[in-house]
N, C-alpha and C positions, 0 to 999 in steps of 0.2 A: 271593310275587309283588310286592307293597307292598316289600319292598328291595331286587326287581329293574328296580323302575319307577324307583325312586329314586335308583338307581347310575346307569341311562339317564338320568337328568333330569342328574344333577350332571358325569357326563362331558360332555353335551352342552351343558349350559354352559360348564366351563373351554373347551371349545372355541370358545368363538364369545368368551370373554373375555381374547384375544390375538389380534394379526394379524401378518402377515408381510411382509417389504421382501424379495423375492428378487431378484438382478442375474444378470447372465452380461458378460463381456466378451470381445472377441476383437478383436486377439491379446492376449493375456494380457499382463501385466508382471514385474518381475523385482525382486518383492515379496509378502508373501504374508500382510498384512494390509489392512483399510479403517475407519475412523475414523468412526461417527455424530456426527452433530451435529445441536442444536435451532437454526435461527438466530433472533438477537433484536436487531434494532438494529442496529449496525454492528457485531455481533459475534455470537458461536456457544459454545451451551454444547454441552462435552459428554456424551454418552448413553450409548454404549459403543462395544463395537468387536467385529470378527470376524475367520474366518480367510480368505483364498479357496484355494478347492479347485480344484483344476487335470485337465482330462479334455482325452484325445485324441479330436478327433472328425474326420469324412472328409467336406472339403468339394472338391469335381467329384473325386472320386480322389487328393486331397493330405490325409496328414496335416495337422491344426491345432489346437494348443493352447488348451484354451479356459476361461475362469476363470469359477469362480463361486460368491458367496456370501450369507450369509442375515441378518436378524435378526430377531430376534422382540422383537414393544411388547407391551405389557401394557397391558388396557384403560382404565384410565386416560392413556395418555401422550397429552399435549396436544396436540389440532388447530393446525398450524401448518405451516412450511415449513421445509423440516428436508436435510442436506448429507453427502454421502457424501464422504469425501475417502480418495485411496487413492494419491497419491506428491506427499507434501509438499515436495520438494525442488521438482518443478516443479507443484505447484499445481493437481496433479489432483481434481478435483469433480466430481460430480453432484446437481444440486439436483431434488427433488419436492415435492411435498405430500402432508400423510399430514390423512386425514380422518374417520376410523375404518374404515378400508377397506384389506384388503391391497393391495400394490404389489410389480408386476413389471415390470424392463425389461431390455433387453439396450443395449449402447454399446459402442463403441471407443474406449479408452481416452486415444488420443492425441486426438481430438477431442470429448470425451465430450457437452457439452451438445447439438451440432449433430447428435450420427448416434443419440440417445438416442432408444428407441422402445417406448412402454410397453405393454405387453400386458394386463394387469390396473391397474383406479382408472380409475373413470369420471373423475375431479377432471383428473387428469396428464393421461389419452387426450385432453378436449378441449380442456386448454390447451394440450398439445405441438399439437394440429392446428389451434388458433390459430393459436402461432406461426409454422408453418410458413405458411402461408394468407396469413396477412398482411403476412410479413416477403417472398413473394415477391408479392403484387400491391401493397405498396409502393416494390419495389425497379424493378419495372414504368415505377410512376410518378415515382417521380426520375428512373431513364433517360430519361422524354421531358421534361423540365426540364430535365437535362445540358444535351441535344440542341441544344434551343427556346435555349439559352444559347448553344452552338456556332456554331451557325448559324441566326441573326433570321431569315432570311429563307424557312424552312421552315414551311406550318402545320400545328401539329401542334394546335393545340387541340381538334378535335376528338376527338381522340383521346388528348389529357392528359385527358378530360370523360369520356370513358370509362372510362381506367385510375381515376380518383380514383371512380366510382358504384361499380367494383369495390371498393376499399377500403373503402367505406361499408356497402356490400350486407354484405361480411363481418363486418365491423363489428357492424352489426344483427341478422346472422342468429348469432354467436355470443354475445351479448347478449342474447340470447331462449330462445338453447341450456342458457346457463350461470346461468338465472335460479334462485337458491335456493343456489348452489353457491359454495361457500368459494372459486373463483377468480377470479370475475366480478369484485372491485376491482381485478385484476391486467389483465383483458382493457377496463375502462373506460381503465387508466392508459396501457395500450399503444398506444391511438390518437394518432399526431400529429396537429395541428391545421395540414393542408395547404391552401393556399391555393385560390380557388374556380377560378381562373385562372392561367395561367401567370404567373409572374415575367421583367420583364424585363431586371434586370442581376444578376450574380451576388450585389452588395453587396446587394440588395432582398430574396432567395434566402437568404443567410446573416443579415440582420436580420430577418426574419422565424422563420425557425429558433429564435431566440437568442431571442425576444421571447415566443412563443409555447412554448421547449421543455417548461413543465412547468406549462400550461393544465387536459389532462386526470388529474394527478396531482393527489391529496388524499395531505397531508403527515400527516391527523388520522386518518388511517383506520388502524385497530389493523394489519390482516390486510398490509394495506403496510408498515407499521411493523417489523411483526418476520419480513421476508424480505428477501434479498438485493436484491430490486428498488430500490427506493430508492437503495439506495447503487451501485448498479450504474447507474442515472440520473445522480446526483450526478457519479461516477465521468467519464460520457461528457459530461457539461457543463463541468464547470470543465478535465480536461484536454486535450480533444480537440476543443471545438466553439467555444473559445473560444481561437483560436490567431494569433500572430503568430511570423516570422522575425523580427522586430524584438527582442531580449532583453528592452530597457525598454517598449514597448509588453506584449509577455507578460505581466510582472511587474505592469503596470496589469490586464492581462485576468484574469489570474489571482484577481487581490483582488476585482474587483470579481465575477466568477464567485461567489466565495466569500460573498461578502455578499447578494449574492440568492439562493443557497442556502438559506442560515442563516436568511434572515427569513423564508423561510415556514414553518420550522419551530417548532413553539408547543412542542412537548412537549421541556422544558427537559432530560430524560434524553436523549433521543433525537439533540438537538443537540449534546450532552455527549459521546456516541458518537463523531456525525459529525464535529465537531472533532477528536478526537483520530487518528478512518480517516484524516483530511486531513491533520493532521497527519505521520502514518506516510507515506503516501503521497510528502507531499515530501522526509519523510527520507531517501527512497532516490534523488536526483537533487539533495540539498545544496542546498537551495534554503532557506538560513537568513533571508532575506529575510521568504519566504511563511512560515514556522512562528513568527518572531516577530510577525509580523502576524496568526497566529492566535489564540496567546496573550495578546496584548495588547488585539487588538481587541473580540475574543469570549470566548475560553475564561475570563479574568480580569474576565468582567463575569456568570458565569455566578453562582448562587450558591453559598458557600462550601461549603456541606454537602456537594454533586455533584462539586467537584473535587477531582483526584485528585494530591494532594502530591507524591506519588512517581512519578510520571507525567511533571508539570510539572517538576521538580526532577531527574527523570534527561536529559530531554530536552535540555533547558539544558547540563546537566552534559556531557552526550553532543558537545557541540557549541562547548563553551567555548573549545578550542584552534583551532577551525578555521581557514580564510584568510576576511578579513571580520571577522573579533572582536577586541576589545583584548583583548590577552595579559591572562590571569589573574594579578594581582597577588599577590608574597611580595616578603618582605626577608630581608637578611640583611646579617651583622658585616661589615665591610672596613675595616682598618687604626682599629679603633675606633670608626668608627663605624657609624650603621645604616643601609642604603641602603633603597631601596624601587623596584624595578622602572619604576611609574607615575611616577617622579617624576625618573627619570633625565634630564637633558639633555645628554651629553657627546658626543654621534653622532648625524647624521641618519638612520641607522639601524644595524639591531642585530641579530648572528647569536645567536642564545640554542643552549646548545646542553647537550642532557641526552648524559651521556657515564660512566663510572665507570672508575677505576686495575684492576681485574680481569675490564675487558672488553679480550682481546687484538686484536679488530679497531678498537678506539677509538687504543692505544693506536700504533699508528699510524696513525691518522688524524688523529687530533689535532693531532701535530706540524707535519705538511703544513697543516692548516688554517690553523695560525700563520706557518708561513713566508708564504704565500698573501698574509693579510693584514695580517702586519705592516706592510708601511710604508703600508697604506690608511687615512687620517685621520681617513674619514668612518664608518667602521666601527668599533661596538665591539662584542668577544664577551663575550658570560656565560656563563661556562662552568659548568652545572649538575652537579654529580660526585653519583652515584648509590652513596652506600657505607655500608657497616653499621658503618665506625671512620673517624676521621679519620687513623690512620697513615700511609696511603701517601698520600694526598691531601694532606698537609698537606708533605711534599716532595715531589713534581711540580709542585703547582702554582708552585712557586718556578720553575721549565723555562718559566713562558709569563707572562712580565711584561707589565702594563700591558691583562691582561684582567680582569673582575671573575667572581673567585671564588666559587662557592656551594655547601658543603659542605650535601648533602642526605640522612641520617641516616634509617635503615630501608629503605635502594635500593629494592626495587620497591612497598614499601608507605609510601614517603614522599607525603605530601600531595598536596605541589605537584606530584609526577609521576603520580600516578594523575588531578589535576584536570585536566592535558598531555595524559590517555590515554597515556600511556608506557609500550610492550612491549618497545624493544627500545634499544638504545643503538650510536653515539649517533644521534641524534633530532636534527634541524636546525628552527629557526624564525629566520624570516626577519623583524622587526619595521621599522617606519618612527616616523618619532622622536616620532611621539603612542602609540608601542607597539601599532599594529592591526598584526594578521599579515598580512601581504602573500607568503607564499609561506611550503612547509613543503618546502624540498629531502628528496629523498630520499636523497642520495649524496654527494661532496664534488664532485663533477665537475658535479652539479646547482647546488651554491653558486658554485662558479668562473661558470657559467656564467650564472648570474642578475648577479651584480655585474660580467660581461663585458658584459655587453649592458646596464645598469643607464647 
């Protein structure tokens, strides 16, 4: 009896010492795995991963394919806010919180955070029906601001008075709901700090915004720290809320976004993060301006031990050729002696051009490029030859006098053409006579067409 009691005691432990993340999606996708993640910072470790399983089920009389999959934590896995991601191509996620408490939800995959609706976790149930609560009695309240904006001569204040005791009421009564519960710094941070009265020009509306955006946010609170929140704030301020038509006005908005950021965060890992999310972020929109102003301003005053060499070093590296940089500097032999790129003065500017004798679409192009520019005065090419011997290169180049040569040894694993980003030949850069790239044609018809209009 005593080792029947004892099988019951030990089964019903491992039982309660794991819990379960179960989903369903509909309609399904055309993929048939999903990726856990723990988030920390501006970044997500990972946990593991699963299969989704696919059943037909009969919604009003229509077949519909419907996905669904599992994971199981083990009782140790750490309370936090944690990321399903299940089509990395476009960026498919579902973010929850796991609190030592199963979790159940279903979503639509195409919109998953907005139609996500959790059936199991008290945590998820009352923050999802935060959200939902106060993202529409706030949205309430900016339509009568539009409005009160549109047309002065409407009053609507008493009823801006209304919608804003709405927002507060919620406010308060989930603040009371969520007292004790691992989401309650989530639902303090979510409150805008909305004005008591209407505003009455838009500039007053949008500096108020911008002044106020991140009043109710604590940059020091762990549980904020390590979820996507923050940086999904971050995110909406420096790209979005902080905006001009103006290119140079932007590019002030932008820095300066950046830098009130940055100073309210104390926890120098965590800055270390956001730097580099910012980073990323304008790498995808070439914005070599903003990432050197990251790097120089902030990330390079950060301390030595946090930064990340190969980071800062690909970055750079990534970006050396672009338009906006002075050409990356090499030399090489011409008629005995040693030139140097940087130090050229024979042309107010300069076709640089990576090309090699065993690429058949070079080797006519090349020709044409010469006829093109021979008798242009103001132009000189360097023609960079991508080749594993100097054989044929060393007669060809004798076919295109009066341009400077440069035999570049090991073709695609040559230095200076990997620091170029060089895949494919030939590669056109267009330099002005201090050597900054001022255009990277893609074609010959692209060159004709720059020094036509030049």
């Amino acid at each position: 009896m005593k080792k029947i009691l004892a099988l019951i005691f030990l089964i019903s432990s491992f039982a309660h010492a794991q819990y379960t993340v179960n989903a369903t999606m509909s309609p399904t996708i055309d993929t048939d795995w999903v990726i856990l993640y723990k988030i920390e910072g501006a970044s997500q470790r990972f946990i593991q991963n699963s299969k989704i399983k696919i059943d037909t089920i009969s919604v009003q009389g229509k077949k519909q394919a419907l996905g669904s999959f599992s994971f199981t934590l083990p009782e140790n896995t750490k309370i936090g806010s944690y990321r399903i991601t299940y089509n990395l191509e476009n960026a498919g996620f579902v973010d929850f919180i796991f609190n030592k408490e199963d979790v159940s939800f279903g979503f639509n995959p195409k919109y998953a955070n907005q139609t996500v609706t959790f059936t199991t976790s008290k945590e998820n149930m009352v923050y999802k029906s935060y959200l939902d609560k106060n993202s529409k009695a706030q949205e309430t309240l900016d339509s009568i601001q539009v409005a009160a904006l549109q047309s002065p001569d409407l009053n609507l204040k008493k009823k801006y008075k209304k919608a804003l005791n709405k927002v507060n009421d919620i406010q308060k009564n989930y603040l009371e709901a969520s007292n004790g519960m691992y989401v309650q710094p989530f639902i303090k941070a979510s409150l805008r700090n909305n004005p008591p009265e209407i505003l009455e020009t838009p500039e007053k509306y949008m500096s108020n915004m911008i002044d106020t955006f991140f009043d109710n946010i604590d940059f020091n609170n762990k549980t904020l720290l390590n979820s996507s929140f923050l940086t999904s704030r971050i995110t909406d301020y420096v790209f979005y809320i902080n905006y001009s038509e103006d290119k140079e006005t932007q590019q002030n908005l932008f820095k300066k976004s950046v830098d009130t950021v940055l100073s309210k965060i104390n926890n120098v890992t965590y800055k270390k993060d956001v730097i580099e999310f910012l980073v990323t972020q304008f790498e995808t929109s070439m914005n070599l301006e903003l990432i050197d102003y990251l790097f120089e301003t902030h990330y390079n005053k950060l301390p030595a031990n946090l930064q990340d060499k190969k980071f800062k070093e690909g970055k750079k590296a990534l970006f050396a050729a672009e338009i906006g940089r002075i050409a990356p500097d090499f030399s090489w032999k011409e008629d005995g002696k040693v030139l140097t790129l940087s130090k050229l003065k024979d042309a107010e500017n300069y076709l640089l051009i990576f090309w090699s004798t065993t690429c058949s679409h070079c080797l006519h192009e090349i020709p044409l490029v010469y006829k093109y520019l021979k008798e242009n005065k103001k132009v000189k090419v360097i023609a960079f030859s991508l080749e594993k011997d100097a054989f044929g290169w060393n007669s060809y180049k004798k076919t295109l006098p009066n341009w400077h040569h440069v035999l570049g040894l090991n073709k695609w694993q040559n230095k200076t053409a990997r620091t170029y980003n060089i895949v494919s030949t030939p590669s056109y850069f267009i330099l002005d006579a201090n050597k900054k790239i001022i255009a990277k044609p893609e074609l010959l018809k692209d060159v004709k067409q720059f020094f036509t209009e030049k």
